[in-house]
MITOR-412988 format. One record per atom (N, C-alpha, C): residue number from 1; z, y negated, x. Coordinates in steps of 0.05 Angstrom, whole numbers, plus 32768, in hexadecimal, padded with zeros to 4 digits. Atoms other than C-alpha are relative to their C-alpha. Layout:
% MITOR-412988
NUM, Z, Y, X $
...
//
This chain:
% MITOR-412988
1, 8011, 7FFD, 8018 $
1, 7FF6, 7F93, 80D5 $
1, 800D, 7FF6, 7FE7 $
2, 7FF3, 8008, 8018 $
2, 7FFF, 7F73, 8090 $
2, 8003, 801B, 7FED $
3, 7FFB, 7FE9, 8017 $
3, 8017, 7FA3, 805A $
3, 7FF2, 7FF5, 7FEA $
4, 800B, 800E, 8019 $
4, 7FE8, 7F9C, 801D $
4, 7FFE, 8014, 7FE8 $
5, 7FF3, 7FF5, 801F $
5, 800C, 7FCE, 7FEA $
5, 8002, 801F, 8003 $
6, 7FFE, 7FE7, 8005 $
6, 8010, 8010, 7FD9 $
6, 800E, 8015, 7FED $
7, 7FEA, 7FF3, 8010 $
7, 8034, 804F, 7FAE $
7, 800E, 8007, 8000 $
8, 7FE6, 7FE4, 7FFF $
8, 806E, 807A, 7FAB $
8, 7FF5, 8013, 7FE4 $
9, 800E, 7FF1, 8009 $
9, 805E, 80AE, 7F84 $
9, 8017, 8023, 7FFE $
10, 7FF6, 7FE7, 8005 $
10, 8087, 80F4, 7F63 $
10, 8001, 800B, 7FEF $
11, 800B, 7FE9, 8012 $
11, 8073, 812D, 7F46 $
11, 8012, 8015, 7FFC $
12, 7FE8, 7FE6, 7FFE $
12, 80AD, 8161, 7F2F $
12, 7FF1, 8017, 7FF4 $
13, 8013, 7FE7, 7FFF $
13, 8084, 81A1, 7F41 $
13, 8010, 8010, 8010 $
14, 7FF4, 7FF5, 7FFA $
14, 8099, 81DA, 7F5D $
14, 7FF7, 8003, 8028 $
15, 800C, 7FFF, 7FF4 $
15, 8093, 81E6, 7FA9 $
15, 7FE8, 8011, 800C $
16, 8022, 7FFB, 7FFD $
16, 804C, 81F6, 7FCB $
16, 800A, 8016, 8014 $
17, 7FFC, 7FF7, 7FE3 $
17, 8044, 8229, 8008 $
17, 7FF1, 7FEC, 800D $
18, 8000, 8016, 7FE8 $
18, 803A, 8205, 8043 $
18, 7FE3, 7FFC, 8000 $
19, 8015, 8003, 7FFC $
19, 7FF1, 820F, 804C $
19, 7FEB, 7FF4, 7FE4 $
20, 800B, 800A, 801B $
20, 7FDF, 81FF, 7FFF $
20, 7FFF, 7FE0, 8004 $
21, 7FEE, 8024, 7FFD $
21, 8011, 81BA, 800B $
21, 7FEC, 7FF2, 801B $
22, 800C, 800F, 7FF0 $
22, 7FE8, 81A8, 804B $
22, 7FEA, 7FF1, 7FFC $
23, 801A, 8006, 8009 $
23, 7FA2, 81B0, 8029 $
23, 8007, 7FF0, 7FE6 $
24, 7FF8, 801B, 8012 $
24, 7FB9, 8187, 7FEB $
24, 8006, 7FE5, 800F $
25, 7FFA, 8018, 7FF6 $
25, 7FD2, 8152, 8019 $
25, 7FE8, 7FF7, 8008 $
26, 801A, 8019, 7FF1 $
26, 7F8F, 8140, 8042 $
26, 7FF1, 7FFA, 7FF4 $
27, 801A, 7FFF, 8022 $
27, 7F60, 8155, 8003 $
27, 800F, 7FE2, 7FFB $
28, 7FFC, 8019, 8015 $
28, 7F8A, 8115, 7FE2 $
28, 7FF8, 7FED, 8013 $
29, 8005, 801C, 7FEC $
29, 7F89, 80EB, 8020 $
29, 7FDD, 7FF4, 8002 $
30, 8023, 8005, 8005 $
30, 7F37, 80F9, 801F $
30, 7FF4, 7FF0, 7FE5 $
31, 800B, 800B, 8012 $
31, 7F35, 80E9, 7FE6 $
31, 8005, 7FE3, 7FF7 $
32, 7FF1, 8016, 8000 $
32, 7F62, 80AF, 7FE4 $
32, 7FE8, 7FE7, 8011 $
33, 800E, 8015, 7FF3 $
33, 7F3C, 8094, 8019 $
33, 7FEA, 7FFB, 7FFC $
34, 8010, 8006, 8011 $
34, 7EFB, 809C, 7FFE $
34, 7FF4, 7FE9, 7FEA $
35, 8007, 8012, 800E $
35, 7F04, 8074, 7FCB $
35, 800D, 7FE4, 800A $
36, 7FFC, 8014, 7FF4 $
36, 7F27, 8040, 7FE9 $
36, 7FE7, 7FED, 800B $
37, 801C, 8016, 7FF8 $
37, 7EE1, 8037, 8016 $
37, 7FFD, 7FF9, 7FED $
38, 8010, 800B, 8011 $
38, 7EC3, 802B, 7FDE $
38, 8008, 7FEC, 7FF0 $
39, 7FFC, 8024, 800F $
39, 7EEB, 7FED, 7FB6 $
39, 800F, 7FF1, 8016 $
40, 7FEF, 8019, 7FF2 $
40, 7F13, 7FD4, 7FF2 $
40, 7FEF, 7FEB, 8012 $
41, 8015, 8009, 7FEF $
41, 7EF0, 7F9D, 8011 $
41, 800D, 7FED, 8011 $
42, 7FED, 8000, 7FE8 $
42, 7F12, 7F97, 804E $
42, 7FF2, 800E, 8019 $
43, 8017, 7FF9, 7FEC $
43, 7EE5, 7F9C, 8091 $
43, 8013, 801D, 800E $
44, 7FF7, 7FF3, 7FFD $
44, 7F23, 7FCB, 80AF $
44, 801D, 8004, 7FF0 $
45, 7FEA, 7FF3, 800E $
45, 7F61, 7FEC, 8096 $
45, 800D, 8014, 800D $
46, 7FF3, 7FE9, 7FF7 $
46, 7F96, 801B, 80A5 $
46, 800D, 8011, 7FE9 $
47, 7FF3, 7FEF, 801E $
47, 7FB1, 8052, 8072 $
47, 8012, 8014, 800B $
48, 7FF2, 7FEA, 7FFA $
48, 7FE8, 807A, 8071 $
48, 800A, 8018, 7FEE $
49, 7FF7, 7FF3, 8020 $
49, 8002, 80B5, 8040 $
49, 8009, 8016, 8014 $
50, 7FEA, 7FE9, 7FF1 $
50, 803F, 80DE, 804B $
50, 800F, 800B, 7FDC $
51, 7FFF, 7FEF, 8013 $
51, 8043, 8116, 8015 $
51, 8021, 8010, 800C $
52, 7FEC, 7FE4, 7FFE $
52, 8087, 8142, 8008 $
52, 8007, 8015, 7FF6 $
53, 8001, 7FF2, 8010 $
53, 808F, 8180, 7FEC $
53, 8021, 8009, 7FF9 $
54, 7FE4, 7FF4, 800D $
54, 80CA, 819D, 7FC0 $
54, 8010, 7FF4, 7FF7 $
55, 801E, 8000, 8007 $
55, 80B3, 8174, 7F97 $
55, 7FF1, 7FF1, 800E $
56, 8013, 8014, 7FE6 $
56, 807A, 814D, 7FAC $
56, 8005, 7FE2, 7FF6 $
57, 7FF9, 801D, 8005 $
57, 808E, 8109, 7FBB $
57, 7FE8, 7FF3, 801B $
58, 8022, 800C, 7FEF $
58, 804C, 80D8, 7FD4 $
58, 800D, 7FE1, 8004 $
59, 7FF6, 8020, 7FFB $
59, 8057, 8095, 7FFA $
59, 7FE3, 8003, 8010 $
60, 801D, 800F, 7FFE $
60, 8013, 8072, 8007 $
60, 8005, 7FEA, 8003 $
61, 7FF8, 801E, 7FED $
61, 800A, 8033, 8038 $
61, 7FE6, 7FFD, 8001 $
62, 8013, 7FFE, 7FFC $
62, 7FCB, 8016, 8039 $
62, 8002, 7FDB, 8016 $
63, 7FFD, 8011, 7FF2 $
63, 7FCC, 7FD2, 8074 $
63, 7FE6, 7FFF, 8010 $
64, 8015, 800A, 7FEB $
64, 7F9A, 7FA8, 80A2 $
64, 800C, 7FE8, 800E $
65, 7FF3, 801A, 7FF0 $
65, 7FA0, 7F7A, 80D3 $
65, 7FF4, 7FE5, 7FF4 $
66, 7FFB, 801D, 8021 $
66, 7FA6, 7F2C, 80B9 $
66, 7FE0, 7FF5, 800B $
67, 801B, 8000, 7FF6 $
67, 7F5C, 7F24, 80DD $
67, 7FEC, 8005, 7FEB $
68, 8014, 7FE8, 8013 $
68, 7F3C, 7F5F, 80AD $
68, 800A, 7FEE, 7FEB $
69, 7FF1, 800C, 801B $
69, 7F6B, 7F40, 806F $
69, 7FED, 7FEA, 7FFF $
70, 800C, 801D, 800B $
70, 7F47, 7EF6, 807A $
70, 7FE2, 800E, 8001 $
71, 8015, 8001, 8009 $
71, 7F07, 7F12, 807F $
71, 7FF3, 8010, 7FE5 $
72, 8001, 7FF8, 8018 $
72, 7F0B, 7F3A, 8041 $
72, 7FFE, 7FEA, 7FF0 $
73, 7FF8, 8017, 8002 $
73, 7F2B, 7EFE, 8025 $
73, 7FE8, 7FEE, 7FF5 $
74, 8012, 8010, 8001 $
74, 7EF6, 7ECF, 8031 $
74, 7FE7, 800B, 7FF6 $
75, 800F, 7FFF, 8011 $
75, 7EC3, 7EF1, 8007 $
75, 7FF9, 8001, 7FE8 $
76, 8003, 8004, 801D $
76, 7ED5, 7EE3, 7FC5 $
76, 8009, 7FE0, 7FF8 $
77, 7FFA, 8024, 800C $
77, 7ED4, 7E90, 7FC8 $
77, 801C, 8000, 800B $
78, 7FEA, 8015, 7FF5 $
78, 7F18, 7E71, 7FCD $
78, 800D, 801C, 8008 $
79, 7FEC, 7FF4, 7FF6 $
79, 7F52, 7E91, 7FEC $
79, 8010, 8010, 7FED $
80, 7FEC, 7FF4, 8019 $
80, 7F7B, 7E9D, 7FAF $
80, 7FF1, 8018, 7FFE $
81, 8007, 7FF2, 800E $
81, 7F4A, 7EBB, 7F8E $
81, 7FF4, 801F, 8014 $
82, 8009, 7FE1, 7FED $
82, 7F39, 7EF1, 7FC7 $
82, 8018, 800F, 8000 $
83, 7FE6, 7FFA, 8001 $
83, 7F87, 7EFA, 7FD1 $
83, 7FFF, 8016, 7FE7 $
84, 7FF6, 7FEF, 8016 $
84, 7F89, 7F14, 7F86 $
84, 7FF4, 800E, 7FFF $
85, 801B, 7FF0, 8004 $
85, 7F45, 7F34, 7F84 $
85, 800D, 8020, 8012 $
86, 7FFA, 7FE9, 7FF3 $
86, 7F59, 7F61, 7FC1 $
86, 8023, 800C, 7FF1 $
87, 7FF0, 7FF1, 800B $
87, 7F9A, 7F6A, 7FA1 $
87, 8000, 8015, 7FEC $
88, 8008, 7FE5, 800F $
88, 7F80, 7F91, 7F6A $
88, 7FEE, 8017, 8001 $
89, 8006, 7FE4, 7FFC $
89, 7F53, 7FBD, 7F90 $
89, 8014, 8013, 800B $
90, 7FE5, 7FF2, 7FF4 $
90, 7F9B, 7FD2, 7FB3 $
90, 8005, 8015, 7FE7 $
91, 7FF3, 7FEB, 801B $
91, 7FB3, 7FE2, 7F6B $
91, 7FEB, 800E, 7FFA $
92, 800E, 7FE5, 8008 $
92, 7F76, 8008, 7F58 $
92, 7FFA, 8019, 8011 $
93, 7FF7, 7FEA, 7FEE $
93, 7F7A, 802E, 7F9E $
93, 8016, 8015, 7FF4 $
94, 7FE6, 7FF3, 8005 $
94, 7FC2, 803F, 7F85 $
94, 7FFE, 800D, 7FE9 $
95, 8008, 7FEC, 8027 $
95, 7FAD, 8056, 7F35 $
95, 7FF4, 8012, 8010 $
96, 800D, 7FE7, 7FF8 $
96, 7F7C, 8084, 7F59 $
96, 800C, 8018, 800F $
97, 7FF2, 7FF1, 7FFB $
97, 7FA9, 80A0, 7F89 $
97, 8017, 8015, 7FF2 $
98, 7FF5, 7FF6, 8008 $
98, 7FDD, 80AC, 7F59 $
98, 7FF5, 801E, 7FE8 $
99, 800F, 7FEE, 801D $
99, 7FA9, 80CE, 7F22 $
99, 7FEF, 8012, 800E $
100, 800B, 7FE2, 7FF9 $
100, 7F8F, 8100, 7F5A $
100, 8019, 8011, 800E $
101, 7FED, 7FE7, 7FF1 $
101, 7FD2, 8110, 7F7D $
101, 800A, 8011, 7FE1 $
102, 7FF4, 7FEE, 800B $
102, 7FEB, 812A, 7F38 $
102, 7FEA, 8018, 7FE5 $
103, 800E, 7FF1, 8006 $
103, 7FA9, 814A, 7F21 $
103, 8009, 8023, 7FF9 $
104, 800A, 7FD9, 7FFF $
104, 7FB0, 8195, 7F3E $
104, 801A, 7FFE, 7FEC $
105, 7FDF, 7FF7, 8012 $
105, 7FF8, 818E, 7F13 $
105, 7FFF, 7FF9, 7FE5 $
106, 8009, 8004, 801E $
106, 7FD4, 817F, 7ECE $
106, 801A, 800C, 7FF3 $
107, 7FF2, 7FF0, 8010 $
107, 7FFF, 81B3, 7EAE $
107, 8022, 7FFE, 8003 $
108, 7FEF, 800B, 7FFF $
108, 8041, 8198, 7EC5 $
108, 800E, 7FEB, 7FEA $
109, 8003, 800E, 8013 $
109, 8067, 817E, 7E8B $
109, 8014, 7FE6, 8009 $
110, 7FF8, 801F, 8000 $
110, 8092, 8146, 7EA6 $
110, 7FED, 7FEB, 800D $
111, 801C, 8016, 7FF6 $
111, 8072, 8103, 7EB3 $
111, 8009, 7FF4, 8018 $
112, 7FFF, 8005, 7FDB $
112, 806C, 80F1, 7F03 $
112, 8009, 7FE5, 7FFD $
113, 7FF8, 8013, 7FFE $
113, 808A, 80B5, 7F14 $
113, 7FF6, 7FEA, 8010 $
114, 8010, 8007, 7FE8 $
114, 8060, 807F, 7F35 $
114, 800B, 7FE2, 8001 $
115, 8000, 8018, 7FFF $
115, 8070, 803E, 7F50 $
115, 7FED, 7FF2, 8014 $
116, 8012, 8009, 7FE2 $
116, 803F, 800F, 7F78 $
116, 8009, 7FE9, 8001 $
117, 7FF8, 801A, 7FF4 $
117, 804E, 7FD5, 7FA4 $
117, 7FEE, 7FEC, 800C $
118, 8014, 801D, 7FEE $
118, 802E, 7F97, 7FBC $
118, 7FFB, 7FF9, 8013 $
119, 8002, 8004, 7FE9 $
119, 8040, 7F94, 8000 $
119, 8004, 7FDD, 8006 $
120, 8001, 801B, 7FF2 $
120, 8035, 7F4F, 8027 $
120, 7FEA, 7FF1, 7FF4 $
121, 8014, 8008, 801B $
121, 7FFC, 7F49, 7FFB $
121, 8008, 7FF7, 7FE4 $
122, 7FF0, 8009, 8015 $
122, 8019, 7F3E, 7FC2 $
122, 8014, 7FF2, 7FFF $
123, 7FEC, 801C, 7FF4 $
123, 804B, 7F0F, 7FD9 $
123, 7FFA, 7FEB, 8005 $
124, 8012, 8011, 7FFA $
124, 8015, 7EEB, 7FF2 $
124, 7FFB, 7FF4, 7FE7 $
125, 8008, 8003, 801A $
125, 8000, 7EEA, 7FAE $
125, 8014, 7FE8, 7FE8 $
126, 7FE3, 800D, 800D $
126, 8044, 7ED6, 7F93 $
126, 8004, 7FE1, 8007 $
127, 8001, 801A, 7FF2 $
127, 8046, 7E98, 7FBE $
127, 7FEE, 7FE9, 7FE8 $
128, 8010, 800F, 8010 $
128, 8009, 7E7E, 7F9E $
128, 800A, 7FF7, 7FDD $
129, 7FF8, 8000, 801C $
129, 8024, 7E87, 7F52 $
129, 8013, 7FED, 8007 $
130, 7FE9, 800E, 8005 $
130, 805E, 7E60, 7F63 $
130, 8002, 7FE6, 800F $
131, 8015, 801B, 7FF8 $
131, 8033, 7E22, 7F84 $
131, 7FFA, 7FFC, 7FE8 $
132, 800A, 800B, 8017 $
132, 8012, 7E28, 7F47 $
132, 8011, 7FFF, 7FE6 $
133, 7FE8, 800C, 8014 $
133, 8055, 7E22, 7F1A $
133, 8001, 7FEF, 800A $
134, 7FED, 800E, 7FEF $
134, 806E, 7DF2, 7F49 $
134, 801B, 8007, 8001 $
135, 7FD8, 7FF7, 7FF9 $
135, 80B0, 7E18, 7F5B $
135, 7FFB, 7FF8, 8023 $
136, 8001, 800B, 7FE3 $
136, 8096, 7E0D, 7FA5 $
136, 7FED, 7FEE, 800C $
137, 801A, 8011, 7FF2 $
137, 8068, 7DDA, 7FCA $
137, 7FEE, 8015, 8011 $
138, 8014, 7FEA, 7FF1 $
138, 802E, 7DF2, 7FF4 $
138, 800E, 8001, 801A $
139, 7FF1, 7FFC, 7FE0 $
139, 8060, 7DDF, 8036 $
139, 800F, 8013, 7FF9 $
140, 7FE9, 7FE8, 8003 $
140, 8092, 7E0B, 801B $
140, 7FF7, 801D, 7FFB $
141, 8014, 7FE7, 8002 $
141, 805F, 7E42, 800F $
141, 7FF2, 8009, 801F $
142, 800C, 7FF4, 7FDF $
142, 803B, 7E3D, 8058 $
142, 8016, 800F, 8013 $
143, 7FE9, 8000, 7FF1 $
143, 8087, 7E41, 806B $
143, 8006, 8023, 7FFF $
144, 7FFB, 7FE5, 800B $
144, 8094, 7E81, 8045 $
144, 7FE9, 8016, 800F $
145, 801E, 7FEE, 7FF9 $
145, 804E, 7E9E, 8059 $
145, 8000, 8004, 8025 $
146, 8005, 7FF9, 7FE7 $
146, 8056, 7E92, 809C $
146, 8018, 8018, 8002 $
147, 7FE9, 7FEE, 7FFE $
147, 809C, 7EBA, 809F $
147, 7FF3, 8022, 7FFB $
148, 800D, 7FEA, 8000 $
148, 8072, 7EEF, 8079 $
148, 7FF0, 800B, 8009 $
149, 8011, 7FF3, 7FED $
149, 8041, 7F00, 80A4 $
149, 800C, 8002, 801B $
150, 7FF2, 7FFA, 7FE1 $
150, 806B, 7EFC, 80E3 $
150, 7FF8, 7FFC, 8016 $
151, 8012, 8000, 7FE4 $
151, 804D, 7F02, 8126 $
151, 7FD7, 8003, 8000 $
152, 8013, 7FFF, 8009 $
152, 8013, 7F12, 8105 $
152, 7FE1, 7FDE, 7FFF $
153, 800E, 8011, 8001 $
153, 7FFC, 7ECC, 80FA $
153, 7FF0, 7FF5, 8015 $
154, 8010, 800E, 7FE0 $
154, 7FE7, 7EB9, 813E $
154, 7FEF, 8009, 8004 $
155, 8019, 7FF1, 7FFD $
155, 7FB1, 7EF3, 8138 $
155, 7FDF, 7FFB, 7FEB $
156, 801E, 800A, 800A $
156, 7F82, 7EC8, 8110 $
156, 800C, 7FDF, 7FF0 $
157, 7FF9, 8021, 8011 $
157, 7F8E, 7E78, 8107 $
157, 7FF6, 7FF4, 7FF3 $
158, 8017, 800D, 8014 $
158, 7F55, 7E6C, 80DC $
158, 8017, 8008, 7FE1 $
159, 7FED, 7FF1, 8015 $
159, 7F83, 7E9C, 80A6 $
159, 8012, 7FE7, 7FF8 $
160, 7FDF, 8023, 8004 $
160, 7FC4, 7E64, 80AA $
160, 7FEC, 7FED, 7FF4 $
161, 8003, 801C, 8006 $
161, 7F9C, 7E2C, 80A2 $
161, 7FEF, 7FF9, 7FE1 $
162, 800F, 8001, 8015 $
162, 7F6A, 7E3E, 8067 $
162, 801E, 800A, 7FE8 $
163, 7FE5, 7FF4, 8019 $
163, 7FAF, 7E5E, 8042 $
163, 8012, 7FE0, 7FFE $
164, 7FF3, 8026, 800F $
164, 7FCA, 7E0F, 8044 $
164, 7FEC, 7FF8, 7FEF $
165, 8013, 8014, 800E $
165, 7F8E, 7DF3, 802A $
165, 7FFF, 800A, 7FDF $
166, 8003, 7FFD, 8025 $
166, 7F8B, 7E20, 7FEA $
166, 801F, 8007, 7FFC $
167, 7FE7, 8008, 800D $
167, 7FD8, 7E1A, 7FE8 $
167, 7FFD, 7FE1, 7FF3 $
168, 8009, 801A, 8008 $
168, 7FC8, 7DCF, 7FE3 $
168, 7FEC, 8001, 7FE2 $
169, 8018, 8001, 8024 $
169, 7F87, 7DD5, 7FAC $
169, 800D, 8016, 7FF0 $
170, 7FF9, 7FEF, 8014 $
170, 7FB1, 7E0C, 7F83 $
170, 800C, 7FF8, 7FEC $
171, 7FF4, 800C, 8019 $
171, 7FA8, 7DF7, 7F3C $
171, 8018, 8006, 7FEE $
172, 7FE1, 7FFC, 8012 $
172, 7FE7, 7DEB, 7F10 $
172, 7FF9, 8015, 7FE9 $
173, 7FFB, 7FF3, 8010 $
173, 7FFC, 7E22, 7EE2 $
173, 8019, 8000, 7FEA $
174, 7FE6, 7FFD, 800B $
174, 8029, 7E2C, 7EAC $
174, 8017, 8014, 7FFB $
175, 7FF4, 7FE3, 7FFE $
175, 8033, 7E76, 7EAE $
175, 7FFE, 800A, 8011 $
176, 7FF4, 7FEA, 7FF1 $
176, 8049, 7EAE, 7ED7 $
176, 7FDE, 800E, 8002 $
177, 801C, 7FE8, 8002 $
177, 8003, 7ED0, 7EE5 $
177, 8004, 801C, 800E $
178, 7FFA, 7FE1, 7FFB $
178, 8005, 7F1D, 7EE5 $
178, 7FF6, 8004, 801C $
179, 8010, 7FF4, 7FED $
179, 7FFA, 7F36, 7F28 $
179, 7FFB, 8023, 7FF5 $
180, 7FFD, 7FDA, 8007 $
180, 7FE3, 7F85, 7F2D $
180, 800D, 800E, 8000 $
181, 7FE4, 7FEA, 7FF3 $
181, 8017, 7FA3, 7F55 $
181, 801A, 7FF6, 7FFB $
182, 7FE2, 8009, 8014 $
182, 8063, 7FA4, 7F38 $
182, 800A, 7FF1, 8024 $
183, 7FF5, 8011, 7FEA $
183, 8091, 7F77, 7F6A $
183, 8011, 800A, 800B $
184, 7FE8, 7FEF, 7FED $
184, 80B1, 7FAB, 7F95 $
184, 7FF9, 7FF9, 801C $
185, 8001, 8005, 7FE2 $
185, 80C2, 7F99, 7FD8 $
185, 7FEE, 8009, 8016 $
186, 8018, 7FF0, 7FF0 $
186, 808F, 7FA7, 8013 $
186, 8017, 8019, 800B $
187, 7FF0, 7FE5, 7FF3 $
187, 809D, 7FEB, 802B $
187, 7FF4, 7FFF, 8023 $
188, 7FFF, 7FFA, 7FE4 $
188, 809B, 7FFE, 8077 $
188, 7FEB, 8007, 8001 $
189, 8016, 7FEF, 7FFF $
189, 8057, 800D, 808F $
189, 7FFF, 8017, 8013 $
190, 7FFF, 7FE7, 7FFD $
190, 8056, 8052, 8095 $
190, 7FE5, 800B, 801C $
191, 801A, 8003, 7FDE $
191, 800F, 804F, 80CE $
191, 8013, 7FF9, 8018 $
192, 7FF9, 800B, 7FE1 $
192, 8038, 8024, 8103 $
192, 8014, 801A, 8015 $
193, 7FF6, 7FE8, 7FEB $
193, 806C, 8060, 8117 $
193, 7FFF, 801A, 7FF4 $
194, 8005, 7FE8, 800C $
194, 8056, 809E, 80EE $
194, 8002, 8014, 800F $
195, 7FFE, 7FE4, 7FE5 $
195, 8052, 80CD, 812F $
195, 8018, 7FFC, 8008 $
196, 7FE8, 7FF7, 7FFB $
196, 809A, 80BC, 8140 $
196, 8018, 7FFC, 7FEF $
197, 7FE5, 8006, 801E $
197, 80BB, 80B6, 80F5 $
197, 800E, 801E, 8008 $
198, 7FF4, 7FE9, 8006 $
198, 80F0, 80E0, 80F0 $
198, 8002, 8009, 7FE9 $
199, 8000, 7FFE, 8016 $
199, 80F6, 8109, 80BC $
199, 801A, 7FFC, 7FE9 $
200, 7FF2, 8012, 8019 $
200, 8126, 80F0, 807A $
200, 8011, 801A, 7FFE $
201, 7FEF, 7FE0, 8008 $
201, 8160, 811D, 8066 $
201, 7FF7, 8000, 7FE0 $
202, 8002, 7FF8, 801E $
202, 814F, 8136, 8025 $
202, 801A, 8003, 7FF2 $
203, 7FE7, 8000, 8015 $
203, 817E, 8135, 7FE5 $
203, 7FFE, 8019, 7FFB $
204, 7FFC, 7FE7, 8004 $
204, 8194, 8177, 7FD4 $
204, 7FFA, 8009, 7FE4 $
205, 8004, 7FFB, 8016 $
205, 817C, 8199, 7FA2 $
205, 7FF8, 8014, 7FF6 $
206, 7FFA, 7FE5, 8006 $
206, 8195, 81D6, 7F84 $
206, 7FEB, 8008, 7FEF $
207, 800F, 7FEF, 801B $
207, 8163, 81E4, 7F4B $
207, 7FE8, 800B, 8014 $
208, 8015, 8000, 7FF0 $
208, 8129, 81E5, 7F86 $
208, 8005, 8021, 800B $
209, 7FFF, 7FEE, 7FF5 $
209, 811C, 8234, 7F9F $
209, 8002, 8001, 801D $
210, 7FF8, 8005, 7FE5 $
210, 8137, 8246, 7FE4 $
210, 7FDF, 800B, 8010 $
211, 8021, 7FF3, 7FF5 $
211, 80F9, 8242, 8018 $
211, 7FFF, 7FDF, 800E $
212, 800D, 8012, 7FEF $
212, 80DD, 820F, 804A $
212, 7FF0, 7FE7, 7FF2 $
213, 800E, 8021, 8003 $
213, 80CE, 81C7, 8040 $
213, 7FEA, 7FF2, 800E $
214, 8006, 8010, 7FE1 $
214, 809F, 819A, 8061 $
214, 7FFA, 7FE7, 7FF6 $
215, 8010, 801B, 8003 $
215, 8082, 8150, 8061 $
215, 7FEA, 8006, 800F $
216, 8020, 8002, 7FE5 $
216, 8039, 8146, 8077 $
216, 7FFB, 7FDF, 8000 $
217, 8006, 8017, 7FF4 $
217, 8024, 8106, 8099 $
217, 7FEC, 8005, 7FFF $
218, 8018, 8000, 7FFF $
218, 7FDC, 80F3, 808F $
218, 8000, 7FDF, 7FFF $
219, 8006, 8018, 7FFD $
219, 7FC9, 80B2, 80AE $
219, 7FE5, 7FF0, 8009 $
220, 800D, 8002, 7FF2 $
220, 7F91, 808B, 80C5 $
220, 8004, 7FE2, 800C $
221, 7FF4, 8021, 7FFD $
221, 7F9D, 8044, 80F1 $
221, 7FE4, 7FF6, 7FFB $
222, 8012, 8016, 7FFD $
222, 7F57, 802A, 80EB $
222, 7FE1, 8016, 7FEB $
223, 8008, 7FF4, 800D $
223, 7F16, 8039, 80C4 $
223, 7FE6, 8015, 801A $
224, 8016, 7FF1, 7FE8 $
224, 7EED, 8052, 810A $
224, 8014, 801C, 8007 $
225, 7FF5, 7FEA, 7FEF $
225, 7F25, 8083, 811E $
225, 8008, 8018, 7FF4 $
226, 7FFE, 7FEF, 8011 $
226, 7F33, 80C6, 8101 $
226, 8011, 8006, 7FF6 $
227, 7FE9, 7FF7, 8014 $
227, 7F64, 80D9, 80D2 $
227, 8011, 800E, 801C $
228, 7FE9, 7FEC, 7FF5 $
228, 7FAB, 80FE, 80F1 $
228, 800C, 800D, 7FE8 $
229, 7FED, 7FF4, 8016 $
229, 7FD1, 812B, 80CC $
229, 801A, 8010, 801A $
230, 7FDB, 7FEC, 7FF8 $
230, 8028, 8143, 80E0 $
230, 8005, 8008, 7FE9 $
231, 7FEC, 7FF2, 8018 $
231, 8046, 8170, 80BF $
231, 8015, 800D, 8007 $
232, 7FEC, 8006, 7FF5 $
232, 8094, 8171, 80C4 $
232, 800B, 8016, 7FF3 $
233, 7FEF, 7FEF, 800F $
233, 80C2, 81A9, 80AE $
233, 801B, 7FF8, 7FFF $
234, 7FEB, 8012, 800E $
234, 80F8, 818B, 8080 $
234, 801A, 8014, 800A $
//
């Protein structure tokens, strides 16, 4: 599956009981996903969201396979311009997520910390900008692109061959054009082994009251199949 962005996400709250922390986690995932249907336009998708408590720390994966990606893709005219288009319903996925996970914690006075990422999407993205500086040719871009998608590419060859052509027609620029999402590295997608992640050692941390930890796992791999939820005791 291609990675096409997502958040990290922390809230310094105090910890939840277990059964509060579970129903906050799927409530967001519902909701998360929710709206997602509604601006991502992407025929399938996979999502992932793994909440932790004490405090709550949110990592959000949202990925499709490179099939679903081109046919999204191909409904907004050229290539580029689908590339970026879908890139910023990613980022407005990720504003939304972040502005309902820290809702119920209105009254919390430090400010949550959010970063969102681009994924393979946004890399994608990147490529193009720097065709259209000329820092790279469009061979040296199919080159890069192919590397980035990986094994992946062989699961739709129409994809490769229309991503040369508008490497080729991608008009000259002079500037840096803003993408949405900041340029942090793709993260691991959190869907492919979620049922046999182990769980992370936590950093210690004395100010936190003594009492039971957990992570919850709420995933879904596709948009026909039903949500999962793990929940791990830290």
């Amino acid at each position: 599956m291609i990675d096409l962005g997502g958040t990290d996400l922390y809230i310094n709250v105090p910890s939840l009981p277990r059964e509060e922390f579970e129903r906050y986690s799927t409530n967001l995932f519902d909701e998360w996903e929710s709206y997602i249907g509604k601006i991502l336009k992407i025929p399938d998708y996979a999502l992932a969201l793994e909440i932790e408590e004490g405090s709550i720390k949110v990592n959000a994966n949202i990925a499709a396979y490179l099939a679903a990606l081109y046919i999204g893709i191909g409904q907004y005219g050229s290539f580029m311009s689908g590339a970026q288009t879908l890139l910023g319903q990613i980022s407005s996925a990720s504003d939304y997520l972040a502005a309902h996970a820290v809702a119920p914690f209105s009254s919390v006075k430090d400010k949550p910390r959010i970063t969102k990422y681009s994924g393979s999407l946004g890399q994608l993205n990147r490529l193009f900008v720097k065709v259209q500086q000329g820092k790279i040719t469009a061979e040296q871009a199919m080159v890069e692109a192919e590397l980035l998608f990986g094994e992946d590419v062989g699961s739709e060859p129409n994809f490769m061959s229309e991503l040369k052509i508008s490497f080729e027609n991608a008009p000259t620029l002079a500037e840096q054009l803003k993408l949405p999402l900041s340029e942090v590295e793709n993260k691991n997608e959190l869907f492919q082994k979620v049922k046999n992640k182990k769980p992370r050692v936590p950093l210690p941390k004395p100010e936190q009251p003594i009492g039971q930890q957990f992570r919850v796992m709420v995933w879904r791999e596709s948009k026909e199949q039903k949500r999962k939820v793990r929940v791990i005791e830290l």
